[in-house]
VEXMIGU-740342 format. One line per field, with one value per residue: residue number from 1; x, y, z of N, C-alpha, C in turn. Coordinates in nm, 3 decimals. Atoms other than C-alpha are relative to their C-alpha. Last residue first. Layout:
<pts>
num	(NUM_...) $
nxx	(X_...) $
nyy	(Y_...) $
nzz	(Z_...) $
caxx	(X_...) $
cayy	(Y_...) $
cazz	(Z_...) $
cxx	(X_...) $
cyy	(Y_...) $
czz	(Z_...) $
</pts>
This chain:
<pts>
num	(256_255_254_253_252_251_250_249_248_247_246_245_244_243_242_241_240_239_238_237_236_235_234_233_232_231_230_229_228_227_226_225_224_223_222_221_220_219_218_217_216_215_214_213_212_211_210_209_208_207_206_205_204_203_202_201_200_199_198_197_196_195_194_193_192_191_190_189_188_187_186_185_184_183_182_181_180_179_178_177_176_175_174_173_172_171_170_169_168_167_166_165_164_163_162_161_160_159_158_157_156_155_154_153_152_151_150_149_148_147_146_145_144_143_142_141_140_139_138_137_136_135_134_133_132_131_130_129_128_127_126_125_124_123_122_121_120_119_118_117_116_115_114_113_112_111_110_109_108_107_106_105_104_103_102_101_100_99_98_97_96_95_94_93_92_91_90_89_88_87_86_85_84_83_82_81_80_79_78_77_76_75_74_73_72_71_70_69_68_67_66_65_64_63_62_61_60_59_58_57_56_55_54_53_52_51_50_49_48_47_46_45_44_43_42_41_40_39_38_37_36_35_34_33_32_31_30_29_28_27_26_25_24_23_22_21_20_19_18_17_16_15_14_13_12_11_10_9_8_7_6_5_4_3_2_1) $
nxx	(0.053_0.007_0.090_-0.102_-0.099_0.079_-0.121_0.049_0.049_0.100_0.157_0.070_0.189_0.049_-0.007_0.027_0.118_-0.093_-0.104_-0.188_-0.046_-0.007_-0.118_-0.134_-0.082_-0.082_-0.144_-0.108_0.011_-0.099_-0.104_-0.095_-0.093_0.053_-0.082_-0.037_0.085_0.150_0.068_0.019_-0.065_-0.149_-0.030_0.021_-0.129_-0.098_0.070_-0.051_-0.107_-0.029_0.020_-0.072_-0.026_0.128_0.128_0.083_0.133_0.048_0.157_0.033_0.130_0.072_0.044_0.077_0.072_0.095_0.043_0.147_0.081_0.092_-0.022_0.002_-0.038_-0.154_-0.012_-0.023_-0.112_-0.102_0.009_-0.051_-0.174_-0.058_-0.009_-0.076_-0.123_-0.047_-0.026_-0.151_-0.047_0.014_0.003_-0.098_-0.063_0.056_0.083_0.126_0.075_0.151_-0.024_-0.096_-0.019_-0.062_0.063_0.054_0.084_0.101_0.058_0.071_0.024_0.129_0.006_0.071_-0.055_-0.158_-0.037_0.096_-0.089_-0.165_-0.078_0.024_-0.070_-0.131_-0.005_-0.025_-0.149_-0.097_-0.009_-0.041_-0.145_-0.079_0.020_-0.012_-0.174_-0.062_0.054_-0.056_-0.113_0.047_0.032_-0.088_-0.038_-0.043_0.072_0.055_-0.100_-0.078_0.022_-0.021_0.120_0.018_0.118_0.018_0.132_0.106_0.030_0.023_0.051_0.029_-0.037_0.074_-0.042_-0.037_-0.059_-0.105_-0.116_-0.082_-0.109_0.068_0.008_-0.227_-0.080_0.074_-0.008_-0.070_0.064_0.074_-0.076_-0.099_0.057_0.023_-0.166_0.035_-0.053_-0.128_0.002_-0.096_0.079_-0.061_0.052_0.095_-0.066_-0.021_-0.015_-0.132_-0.007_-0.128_-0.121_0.083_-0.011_-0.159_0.019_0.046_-0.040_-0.138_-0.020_0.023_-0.173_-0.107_0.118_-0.007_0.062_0.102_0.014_0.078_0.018_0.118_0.044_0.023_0.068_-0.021_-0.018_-0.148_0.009_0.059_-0.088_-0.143_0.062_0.011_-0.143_-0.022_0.009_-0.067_-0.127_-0.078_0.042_0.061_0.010_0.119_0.056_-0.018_0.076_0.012_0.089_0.001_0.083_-0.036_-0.145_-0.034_0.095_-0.035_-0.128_0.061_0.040_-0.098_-0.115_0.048) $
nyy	(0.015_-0.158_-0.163_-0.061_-0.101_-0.134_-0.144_0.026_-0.160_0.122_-0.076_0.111_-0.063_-0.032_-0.206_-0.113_-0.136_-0.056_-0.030_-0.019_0.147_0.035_-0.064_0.038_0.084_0.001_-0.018_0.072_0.113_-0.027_0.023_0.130_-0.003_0.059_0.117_0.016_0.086_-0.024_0.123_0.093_0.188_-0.014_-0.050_0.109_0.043_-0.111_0.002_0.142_-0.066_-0.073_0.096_-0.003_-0.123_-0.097_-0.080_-0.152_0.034_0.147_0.006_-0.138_-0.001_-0.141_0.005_-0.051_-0.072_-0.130_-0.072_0.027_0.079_0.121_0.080_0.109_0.003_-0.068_0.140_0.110_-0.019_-0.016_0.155_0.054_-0.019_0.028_0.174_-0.018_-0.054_0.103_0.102_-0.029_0.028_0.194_0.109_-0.028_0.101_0.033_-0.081_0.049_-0.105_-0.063_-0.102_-0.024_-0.179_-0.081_-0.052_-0.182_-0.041_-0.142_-0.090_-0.100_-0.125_-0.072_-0.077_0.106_0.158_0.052_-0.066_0.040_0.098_0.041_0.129_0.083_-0.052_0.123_0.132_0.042_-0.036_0.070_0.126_0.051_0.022_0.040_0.140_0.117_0.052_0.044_0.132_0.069_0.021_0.086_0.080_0.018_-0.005_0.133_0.115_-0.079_-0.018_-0.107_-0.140_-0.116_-0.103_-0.078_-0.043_-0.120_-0.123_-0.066_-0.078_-0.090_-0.145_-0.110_-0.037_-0.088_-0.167_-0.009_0.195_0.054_-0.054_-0.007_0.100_0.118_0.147_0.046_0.061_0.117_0.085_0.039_0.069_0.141_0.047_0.033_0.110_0.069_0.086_-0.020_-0.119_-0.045_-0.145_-0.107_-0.136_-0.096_-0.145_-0.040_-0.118_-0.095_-0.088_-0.060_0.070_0.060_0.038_0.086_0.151_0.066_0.120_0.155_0.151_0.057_0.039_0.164_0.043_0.051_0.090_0.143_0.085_0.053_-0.113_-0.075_-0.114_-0.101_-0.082_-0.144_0.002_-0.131_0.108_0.065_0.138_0.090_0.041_0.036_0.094_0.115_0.054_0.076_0.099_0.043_0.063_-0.085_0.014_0.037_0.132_0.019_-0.091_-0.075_-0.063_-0.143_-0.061_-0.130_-0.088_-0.051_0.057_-0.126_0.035_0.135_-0.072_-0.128_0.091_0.124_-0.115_-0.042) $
nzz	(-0.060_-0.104_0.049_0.157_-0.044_0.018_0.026_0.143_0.007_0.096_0.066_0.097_-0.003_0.142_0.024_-0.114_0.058_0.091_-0.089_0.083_-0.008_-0.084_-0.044_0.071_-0.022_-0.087_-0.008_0.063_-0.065_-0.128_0.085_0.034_-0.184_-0.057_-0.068_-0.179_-0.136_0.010_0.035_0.125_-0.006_0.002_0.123_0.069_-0.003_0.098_0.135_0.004_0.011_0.117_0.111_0.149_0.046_0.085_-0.158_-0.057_-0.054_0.000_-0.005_0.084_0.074_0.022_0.119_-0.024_0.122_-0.026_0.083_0.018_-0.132_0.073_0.111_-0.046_-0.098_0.016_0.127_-0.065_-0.082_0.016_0.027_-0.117_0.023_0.141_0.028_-0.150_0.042_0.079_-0.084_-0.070_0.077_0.020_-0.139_-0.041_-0.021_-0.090_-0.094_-0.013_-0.115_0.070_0.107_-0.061_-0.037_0.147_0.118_0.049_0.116_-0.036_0.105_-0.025_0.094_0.017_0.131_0.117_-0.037_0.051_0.159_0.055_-0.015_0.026_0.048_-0.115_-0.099_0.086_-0.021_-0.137_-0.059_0.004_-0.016_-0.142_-0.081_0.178_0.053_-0.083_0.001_0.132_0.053_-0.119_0.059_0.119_-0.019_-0.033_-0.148_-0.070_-0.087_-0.116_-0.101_-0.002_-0.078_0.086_0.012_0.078_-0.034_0.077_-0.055_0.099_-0.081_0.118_-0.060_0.041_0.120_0.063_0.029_0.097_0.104_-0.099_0.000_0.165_-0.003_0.070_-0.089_-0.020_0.110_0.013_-0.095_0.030_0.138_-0.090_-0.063_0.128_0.083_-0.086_0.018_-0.118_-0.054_0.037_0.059_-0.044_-0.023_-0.099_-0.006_-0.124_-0.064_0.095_-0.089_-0.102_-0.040_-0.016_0.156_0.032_-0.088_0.080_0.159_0.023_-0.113_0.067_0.172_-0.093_-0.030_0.142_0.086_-0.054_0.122_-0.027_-0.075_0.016_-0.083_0.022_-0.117_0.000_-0.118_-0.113_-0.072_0.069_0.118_0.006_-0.040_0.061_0.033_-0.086_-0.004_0.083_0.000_-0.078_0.077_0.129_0.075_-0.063_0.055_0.102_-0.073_0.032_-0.083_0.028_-0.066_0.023_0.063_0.069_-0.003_0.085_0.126_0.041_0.056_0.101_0.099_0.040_0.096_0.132) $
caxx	(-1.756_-1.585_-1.504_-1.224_-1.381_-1.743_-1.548_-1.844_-1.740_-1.582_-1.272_-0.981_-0.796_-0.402_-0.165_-0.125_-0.199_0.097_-0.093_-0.408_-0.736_-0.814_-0.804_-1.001_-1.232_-1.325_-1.347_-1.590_-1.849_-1.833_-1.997_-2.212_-2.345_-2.437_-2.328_-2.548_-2.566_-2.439_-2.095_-1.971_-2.079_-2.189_-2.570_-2.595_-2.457_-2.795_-3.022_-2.819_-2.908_-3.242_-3.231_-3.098_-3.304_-3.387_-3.061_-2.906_-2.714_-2.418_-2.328_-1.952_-1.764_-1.423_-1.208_-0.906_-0.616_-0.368_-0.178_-0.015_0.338_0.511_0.422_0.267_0.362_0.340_-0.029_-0.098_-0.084_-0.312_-0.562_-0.526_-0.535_-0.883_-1.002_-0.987_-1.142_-1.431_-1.438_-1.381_-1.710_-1.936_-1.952_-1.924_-2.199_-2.456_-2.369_-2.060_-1.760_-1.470_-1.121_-1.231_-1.577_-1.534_-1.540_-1.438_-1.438_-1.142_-0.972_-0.694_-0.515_-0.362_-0.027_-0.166_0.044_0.036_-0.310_-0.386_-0.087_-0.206_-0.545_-0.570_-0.415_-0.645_-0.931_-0.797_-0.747_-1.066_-1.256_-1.125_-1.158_-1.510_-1.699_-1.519_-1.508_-1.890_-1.949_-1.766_-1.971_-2.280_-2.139_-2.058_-2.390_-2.486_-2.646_-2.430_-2.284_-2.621_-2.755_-2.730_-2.719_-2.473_-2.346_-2.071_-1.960_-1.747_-1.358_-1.272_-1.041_-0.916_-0.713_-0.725_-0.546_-0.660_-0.692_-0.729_-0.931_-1.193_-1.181_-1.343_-1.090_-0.931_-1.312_-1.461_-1.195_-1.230_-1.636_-1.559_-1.329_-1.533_-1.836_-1.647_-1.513_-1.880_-1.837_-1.832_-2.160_-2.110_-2.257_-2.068_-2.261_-2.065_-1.945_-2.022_-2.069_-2.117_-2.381_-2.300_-2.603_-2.801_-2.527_-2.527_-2.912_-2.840_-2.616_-2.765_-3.073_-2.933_-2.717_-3.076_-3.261_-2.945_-2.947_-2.825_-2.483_-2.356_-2.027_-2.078_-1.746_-1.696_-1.585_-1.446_-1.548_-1.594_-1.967_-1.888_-1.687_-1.920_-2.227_-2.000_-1.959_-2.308_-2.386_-2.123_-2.245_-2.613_-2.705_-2.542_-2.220_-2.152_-1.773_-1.625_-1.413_-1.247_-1.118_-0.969_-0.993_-0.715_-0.888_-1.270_-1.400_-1.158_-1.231_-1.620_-1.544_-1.320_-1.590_-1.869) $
cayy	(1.027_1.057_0.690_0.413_0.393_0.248_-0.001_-0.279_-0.119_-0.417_-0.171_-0.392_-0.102_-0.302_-0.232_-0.643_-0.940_-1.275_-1.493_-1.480_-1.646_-1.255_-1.119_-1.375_-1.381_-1.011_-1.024_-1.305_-1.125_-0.837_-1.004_-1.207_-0.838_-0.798_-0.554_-0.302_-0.303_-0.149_-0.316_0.003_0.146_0.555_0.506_0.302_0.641_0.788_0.499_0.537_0.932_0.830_0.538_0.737_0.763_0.445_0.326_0.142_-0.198_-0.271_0.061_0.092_-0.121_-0.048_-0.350_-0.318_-0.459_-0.554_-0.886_-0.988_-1.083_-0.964_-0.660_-0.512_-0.116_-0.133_-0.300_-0.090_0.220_0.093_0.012_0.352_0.490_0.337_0.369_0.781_0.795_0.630_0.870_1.134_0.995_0.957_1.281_1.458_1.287_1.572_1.595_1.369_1.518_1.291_1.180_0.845_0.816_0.439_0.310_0.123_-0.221_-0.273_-0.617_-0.750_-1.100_-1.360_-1.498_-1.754_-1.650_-1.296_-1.217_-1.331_-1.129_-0.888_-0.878_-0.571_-0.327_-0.486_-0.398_-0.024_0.046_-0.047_0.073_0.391_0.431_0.384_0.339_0.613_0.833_0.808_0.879_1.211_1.300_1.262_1.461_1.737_1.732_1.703_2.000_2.241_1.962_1.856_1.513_1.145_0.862_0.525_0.338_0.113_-0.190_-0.378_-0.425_-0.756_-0.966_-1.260_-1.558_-1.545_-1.747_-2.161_-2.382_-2.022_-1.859_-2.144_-2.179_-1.794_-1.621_-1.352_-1.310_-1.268_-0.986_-0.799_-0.760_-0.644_-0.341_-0.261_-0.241_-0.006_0.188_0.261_0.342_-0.036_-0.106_-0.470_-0.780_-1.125_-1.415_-1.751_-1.947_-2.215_-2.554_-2.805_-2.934_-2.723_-2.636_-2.640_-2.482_-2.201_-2.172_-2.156_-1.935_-1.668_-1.677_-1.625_-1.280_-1.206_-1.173_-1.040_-0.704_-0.476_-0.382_-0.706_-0.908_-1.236_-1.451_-1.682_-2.044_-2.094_-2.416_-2.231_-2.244_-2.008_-1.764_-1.700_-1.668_-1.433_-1.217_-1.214_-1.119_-0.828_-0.716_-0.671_-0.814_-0.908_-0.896_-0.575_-0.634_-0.979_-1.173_-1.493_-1.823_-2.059_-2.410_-2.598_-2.797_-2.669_-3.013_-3.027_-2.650_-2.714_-3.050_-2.850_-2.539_-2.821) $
cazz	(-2.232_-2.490_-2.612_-2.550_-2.133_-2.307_-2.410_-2.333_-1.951_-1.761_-1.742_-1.535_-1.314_-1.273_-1.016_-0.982_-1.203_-1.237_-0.985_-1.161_-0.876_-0.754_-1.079_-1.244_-0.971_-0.998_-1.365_-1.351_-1.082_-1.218_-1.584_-1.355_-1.212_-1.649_-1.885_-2.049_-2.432_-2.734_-2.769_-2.836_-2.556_-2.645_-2.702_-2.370_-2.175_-2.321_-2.141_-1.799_-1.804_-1.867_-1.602_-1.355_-1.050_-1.081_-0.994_-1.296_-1.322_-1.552_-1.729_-1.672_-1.383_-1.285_-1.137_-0.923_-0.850_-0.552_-0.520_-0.233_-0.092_-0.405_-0.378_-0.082_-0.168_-0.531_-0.555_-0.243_-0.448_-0.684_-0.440_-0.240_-0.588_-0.681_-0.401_-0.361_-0.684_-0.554_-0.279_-0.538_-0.757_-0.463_-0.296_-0.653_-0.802_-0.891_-1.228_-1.311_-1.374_-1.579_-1.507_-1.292_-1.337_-1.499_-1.135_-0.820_-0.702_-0.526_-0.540_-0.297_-0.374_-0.164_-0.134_0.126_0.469_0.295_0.281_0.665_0.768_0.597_0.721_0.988_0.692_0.416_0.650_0.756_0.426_0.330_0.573_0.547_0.179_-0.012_0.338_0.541_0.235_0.175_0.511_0.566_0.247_0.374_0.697_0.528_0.382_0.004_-0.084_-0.235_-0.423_-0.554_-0.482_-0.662_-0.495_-0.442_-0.130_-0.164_-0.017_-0.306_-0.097_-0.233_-0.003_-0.104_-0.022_0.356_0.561_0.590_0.870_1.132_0.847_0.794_1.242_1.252_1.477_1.204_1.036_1.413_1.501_1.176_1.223_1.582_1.425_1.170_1.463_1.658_1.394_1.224_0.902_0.785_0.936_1.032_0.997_0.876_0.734_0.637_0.353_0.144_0.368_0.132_-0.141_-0.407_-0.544_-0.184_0.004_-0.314_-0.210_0.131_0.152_-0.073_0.085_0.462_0.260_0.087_0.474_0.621_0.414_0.696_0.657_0.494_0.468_0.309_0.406_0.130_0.123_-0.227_-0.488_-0.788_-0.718_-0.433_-0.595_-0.827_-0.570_-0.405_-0.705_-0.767_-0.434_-0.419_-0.755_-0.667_-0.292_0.066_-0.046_0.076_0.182_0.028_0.251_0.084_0.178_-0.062_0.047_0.201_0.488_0.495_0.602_0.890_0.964_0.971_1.211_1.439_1.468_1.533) $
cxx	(-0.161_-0.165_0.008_-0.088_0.098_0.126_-0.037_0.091_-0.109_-0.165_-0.108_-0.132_-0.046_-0.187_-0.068_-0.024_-0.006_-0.092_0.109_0.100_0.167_0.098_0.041_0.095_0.108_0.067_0.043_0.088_0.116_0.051_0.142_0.126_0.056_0.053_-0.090_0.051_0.050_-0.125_-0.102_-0.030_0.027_0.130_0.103_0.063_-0.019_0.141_0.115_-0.026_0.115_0.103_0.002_-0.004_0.070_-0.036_-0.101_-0.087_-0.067_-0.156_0.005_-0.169_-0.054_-0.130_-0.132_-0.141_-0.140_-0.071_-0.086_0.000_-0.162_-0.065_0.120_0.042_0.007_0.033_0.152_0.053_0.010_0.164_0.122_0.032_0.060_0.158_0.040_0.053_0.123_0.181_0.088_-0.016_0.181_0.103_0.069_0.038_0.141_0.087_-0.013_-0.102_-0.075_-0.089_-0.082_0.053_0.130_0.012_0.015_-0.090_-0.054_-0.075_-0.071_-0.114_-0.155_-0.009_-0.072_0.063_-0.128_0.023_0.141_0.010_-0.094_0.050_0.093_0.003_0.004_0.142_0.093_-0.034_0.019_0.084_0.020_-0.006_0.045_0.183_0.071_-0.032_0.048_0.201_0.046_-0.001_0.148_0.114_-0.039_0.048_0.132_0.098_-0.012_-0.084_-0.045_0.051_0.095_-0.030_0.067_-0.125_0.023_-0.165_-0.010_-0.093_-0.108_-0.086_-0.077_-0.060_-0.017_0.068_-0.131_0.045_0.050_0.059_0.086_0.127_-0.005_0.120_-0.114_-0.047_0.100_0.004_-0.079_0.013_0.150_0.011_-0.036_0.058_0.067_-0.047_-0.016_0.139_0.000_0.061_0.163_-0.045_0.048_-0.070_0.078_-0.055_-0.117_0.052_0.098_-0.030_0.071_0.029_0.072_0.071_-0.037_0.056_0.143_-0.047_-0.071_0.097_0.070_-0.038_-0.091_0.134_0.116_-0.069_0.014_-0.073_-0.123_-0.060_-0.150_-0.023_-0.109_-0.097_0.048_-0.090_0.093_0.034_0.151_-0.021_-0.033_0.066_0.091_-0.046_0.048_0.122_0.036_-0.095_0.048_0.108_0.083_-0.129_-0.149_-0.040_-0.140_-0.146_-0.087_-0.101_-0.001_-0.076_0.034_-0.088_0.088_0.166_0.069_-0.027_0.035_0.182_0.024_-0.084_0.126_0.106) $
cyy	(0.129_-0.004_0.092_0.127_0.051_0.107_0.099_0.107_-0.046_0.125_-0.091_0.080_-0.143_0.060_-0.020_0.109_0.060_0.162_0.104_0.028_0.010_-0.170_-0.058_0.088_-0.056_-0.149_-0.001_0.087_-0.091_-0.076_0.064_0.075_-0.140_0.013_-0.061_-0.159_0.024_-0.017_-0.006_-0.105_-0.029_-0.136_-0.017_0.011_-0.138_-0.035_0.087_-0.065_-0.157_0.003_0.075_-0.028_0.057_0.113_0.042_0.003_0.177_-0.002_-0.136_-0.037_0.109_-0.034_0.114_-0.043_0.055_0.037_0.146_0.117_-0.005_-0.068_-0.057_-0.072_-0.199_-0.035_0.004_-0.122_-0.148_0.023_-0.010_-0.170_-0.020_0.023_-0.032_-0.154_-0.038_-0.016_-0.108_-0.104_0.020_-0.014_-0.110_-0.048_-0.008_-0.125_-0.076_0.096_-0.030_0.060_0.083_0.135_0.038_0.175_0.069_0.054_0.101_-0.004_0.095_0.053_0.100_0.138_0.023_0.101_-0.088_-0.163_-0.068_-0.017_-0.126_-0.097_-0.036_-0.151_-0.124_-0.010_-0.086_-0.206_-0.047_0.000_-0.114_-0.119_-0.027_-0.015_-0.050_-0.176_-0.134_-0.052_-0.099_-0.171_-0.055_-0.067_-0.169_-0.188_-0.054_0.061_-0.056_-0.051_0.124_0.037_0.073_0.120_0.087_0.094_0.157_0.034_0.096_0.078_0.056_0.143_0.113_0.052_0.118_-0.001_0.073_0.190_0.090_-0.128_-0.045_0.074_0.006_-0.144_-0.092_-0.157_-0.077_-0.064_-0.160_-0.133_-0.073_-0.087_-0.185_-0.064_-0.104_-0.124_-0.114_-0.072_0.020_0.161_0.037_0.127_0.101_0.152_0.095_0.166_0.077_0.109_0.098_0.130_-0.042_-0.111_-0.061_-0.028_-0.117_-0.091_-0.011_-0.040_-0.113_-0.098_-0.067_-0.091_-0.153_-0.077_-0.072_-0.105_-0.175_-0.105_-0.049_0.122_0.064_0.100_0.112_0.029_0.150_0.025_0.123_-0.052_-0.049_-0.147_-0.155_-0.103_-0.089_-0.139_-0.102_-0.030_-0.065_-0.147_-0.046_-0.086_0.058_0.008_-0.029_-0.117_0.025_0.080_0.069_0.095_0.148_0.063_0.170_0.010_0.048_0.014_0.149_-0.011_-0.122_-0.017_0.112_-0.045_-0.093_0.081) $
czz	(0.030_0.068_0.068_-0.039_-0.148_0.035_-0.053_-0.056_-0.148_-0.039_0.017_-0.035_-0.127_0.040_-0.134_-0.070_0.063_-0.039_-0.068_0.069_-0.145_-0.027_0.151_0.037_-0.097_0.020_0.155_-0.012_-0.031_0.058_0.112_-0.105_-0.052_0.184_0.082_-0.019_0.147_0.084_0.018_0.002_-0.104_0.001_0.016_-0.090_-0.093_0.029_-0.132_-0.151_-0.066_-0.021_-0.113_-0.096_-0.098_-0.029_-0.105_0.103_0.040_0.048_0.019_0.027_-0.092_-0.054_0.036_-0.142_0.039_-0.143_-0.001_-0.103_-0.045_0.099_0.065_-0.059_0.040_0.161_0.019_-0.042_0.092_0.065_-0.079_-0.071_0.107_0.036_-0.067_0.011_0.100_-0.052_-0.048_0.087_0.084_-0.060_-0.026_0.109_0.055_0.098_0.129_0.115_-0.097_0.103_-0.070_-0.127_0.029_0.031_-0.120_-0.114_-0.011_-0.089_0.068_-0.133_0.072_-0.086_-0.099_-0.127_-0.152_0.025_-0.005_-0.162_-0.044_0.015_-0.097_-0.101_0.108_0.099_-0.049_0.013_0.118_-0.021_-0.125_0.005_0.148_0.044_-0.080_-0.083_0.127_0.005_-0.080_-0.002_0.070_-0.042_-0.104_0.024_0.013_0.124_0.088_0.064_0.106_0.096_-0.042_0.064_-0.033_-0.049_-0.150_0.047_-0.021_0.071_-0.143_0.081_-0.066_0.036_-0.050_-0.153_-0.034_-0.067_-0.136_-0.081_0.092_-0.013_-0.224_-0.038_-0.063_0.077_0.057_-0.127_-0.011_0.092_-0.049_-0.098_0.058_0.089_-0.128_-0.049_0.101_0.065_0.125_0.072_0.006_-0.061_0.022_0.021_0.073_0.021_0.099_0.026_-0.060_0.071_0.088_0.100_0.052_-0.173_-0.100_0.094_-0.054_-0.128_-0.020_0.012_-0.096_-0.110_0.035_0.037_-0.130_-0.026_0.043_-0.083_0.117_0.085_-0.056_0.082_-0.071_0.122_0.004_0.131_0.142_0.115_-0.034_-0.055_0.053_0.042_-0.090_-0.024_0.128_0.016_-0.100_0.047_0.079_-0.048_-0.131_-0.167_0.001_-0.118_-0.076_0.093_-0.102_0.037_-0.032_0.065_0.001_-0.137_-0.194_-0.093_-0.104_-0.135_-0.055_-0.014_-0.131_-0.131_-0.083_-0.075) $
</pts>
């Protein structure tokens, strides 16, 4: 079966992305997908939606789409397992690794006297360790296709957000490991990033999400299809590193 699958897979674009399992990391799978990509669907726990997602972009496309991978990112034992069964899957043995989008995230709101050492321990493992440590372990993967890296960070970069200090430096933290990598791996592999603005509100925010509206100039929330198309246009431009891509409605030209 692994032979036949790699036979059939035979210079296709293969790409990992982390939290895939709903939001912006299914839409941007579903993307990739339709564009004719065999995507690895990393998820924590969300295996129901990830078996979903598979089979209804099987059932569109009518091929073998990409496969489920499990892992708790902060966990090194489990990151570690999760690399090991990407590298020896037979799609990456016929064909590298094109792309790599590092979207698992975990987002809430709590005051900094609050939020636990620990919380915040977390946060940086998910938003930077593991992925540093996954672009790190596929390199050589990345390079034998002159592949591209995206991070998907955020418009908080230069600004203080109540309650969001955990989250927003992590982010931060991604952003300039991604950048920096754009410089360091060049020209072997691309490195960018893209920043979302108001696309999808927690419910714990929807006021606060409502009053950032006012400020968009194009007046509206974005869409997870509108993440979805800048990550694979940075991923599939061969001429696009060390760049942040806003997909904001240019909410980042105003005061925030």
């Amino acid at each position: 079966m692994n032979w036949v699958l790699a036979m059939n897979i035979m210079n296709t674009k293969i790409a990992l992305i982390t939290g895939a399992g709903h939001r912006l990391g299914a839409a941007t799978a579903n993307r990739l997908m339709d564009s004719g990509w065999f995507v690895f669907v990393h998820v924590r726990s969300s295996m129901k939606p990830a078996r979903e997602l598979l089979e209804q972009a099987e059932v569109r496309n009518n091929r073998k789409c990409g496969s489920i991978v499990q892992a708790d990112l902060t966990d090194d034992g489990q990151l570690k397992a999760m690399v090991e069964e990407v590298k020896n899957h037979p799609a990456v043995k016929a064909n590298g690794l094109s792309g790599l989008v590092h979207n698992a995230s975990f987002y809430s709101q709590s005051k900094f006297e609050e939020t636990s050492f620990e919380s915040f321990r977390n946060l940086n493992r998910l938003h930077m360790e593991a992925p540093y440590f996954l672009t790190q372990q596929f390199l050589p993967e990345l390079r034998a296709t002159q592949g591209s890296v995206v991070g998907v960070v955020d418009t908080s970069w230069g600004k203080a957000w109540e309650g969001l200090s955990h989250y927003t430096s992590s982010k931060a933290g991604l952003r300039q490991l991604m950048l920096n990598l754009a410089g360091e791996l060049s020209p072997d592999v691309n490195v960018n990033c893209v920043a979302p603005g108001a696309i999808m509100a927690a419910e714990w925010e929807s006021e606060h999400f409502t009053k950032v509206l006012e400020k968009v100039p194009m007046g509206r929330s974005g869409q997870a299809s509108d993440i979805a198309a800048a990550v694979q246009h940075l991923l599939e431009a061969p001429h696009l590193s060390g760049q942040v891509l806003h997909v904001d409605g240019g909410w980042s030209i105003e005061d925030a």
